[in-house]
Every structure is written in structure tokens, then in C-alpha cells.
N, C-alpha and C positions, 0 to 999 in steps of 0.2 A: 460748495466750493470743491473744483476739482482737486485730489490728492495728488502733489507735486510731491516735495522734498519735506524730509522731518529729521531731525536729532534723535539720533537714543543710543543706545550702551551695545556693543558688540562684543564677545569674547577678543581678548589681546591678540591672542595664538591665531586667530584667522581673519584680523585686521588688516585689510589688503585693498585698495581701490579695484572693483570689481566682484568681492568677494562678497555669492547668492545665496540667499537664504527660504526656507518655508517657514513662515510662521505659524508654528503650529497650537499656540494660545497662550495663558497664563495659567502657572500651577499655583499650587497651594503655596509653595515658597515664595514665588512671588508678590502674592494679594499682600500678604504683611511686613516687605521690604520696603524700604525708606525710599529705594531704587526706582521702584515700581512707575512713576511718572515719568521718568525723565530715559525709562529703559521700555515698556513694553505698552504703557498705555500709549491709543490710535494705532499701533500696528494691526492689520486685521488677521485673524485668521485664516487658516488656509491660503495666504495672498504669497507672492514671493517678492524678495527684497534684495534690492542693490545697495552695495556702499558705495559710494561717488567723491567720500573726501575721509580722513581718519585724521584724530585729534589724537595723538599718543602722550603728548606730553605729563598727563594726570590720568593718573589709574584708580577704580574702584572696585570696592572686592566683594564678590558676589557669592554669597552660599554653593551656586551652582554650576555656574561658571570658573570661577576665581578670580583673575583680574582682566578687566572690561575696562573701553578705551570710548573715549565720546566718538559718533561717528554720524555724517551724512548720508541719510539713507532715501531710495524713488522706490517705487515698484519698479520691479525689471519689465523689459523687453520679452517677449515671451514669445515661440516659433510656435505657431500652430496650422496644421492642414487644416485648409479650405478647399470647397468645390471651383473649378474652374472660374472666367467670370470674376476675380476679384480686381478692385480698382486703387492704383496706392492712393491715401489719401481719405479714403471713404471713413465714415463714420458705420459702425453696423452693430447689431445686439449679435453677442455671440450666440450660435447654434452647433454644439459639438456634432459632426458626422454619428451618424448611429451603425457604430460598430463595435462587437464583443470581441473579434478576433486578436484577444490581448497577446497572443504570438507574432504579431504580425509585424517586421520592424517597423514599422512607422507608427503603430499604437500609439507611444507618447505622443505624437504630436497632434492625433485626431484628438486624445483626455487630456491634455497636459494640464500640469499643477499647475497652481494658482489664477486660471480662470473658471470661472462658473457661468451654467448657464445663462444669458440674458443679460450678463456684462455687458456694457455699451464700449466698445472696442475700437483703437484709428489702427487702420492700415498703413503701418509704415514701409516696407516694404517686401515686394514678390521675389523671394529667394529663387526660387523654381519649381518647375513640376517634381514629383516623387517619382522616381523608378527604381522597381517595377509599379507600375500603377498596383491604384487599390487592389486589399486579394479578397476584397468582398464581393466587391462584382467584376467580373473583366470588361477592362475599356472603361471602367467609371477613373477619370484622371482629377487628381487631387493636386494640389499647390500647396509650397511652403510659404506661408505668409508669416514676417515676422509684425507682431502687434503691440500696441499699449493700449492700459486701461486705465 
């Protein structure tokens, strides 16, 4: 089943429809809080997350946080460059561009957080070309595609 919408516990303080996150795992605090189902289990690693609705009205109080608010959470939307050639709509396994030049402004969007390779990824849609085009190769032209997984 594809991963749509889930509940879990967000910090108070940055409880906001819209407000991204990286999840970056479960600590040691976590594994033995009461919390721990209804806060961090089914989120994945590594993935990044949207809040979509915020429940304020009942707060609970987290070792690490402090006080956590119920919250509607998807995987975010994610912008990433693609080679020329892409179609809104398509279905495709992610393949990141192979490039090190982590200077280069558009780096994040060739690695960006929270996809991995071989993700099965929809084109939602073609923001625009990048410029200056790639500075890997010149004339190699790259596209802002915004995706879900």
C-alpha cells in the first residue's frame, strides 16, 4: 500500500500546516517512550515530511521535544533535477544525475533529501530548465521537476 497520510506527534513550537521535516530515525529515548507508536513508528528514515492539518488542542510532553501537538503528516513534494525529456505525469524509478560538484548551485536539487536511489517517483510537475545550465558538462540542460514518492 502506497504511503499517503499518517498521525504522529510534532514539536508544539513548529506546528504550522506546511511545516518539513527529515526524519532522521528513532533514538535511544524514543524506543522506551509510551509515545513511541503514535509519534515516530512508520515514519521512515531519511524521507521528508509535511504537516497537512495540526490537532493543538491536547499536548503531550516529550523527554526531547517538550510539548508535542497531534499532527497530519504525507511525504512532501520534493524539487529535483532531471535530464531534459521529462513528462508531467510519468511514473519513473529515480536515477540521481552523477554529479560531485557540491558547489555548484543546483547541487541540492541533482541529491536532494529524502529521495533515494530507485524510488518509483510521479512527475507532478516541470518547474523549468535551470540556469545557468549544468557546470558539469556545458550544454548538458537539466530541469526542475517537482515529484512525489
Amino acid at each position: 500500500m502506497p504511503y499517503e497520510e499518517r498521525r504522529s506527534l510534532i514539536p508544539a513550537e513548529l506546528a504550522f500546516e506546511g511545516f518539513r521535516f527529515i526524519f532522521e530515525g528513532i533514538t535511544d529515548t524514543c524506543k522506551s517512550c509510551r509515545l513511541k507508536s503514535a509519534c515516530v513508528e512508520g515514519l521512515e528514515e531519511g524521507r521528508v515530511y509535511e504537516a497537512i492539518e495540526i490537532f493543538s488542542k491536547k499536548r503531550f510532553e516529550c523527554p526531547l521535544h517538550g510539548k508535542l501537538v497531534l499532527a497530519t503528516l504525507r511525504r512532501a513534494n520534493i524539487l529535483v533535477a532531471l535530464p531534459s525529456g521529462v513528462i508531467e505525469g510519468a511514473t519513473i524509478h529515480y536515477r540521481p544525475i552523477e554529479c560531485e560538484l557540491v558547489t555548484c548551485k543546483n547541487f541540492q536539487y541533482c541529491r536532494p533529501d529524502g529521495l533515494k536511489p530507485g524510488d518509483k517517483i510521479k512527475l507532478v510537475r516541470e518547474v523549468g530548465p535551470f540556469k545557468p545550465l549544468c557546470g558539469k558538462t556545458s550544454g548538458f540542460k537539466i530541469y526542475e521537476v517537482e515529484v512525489k514518492y
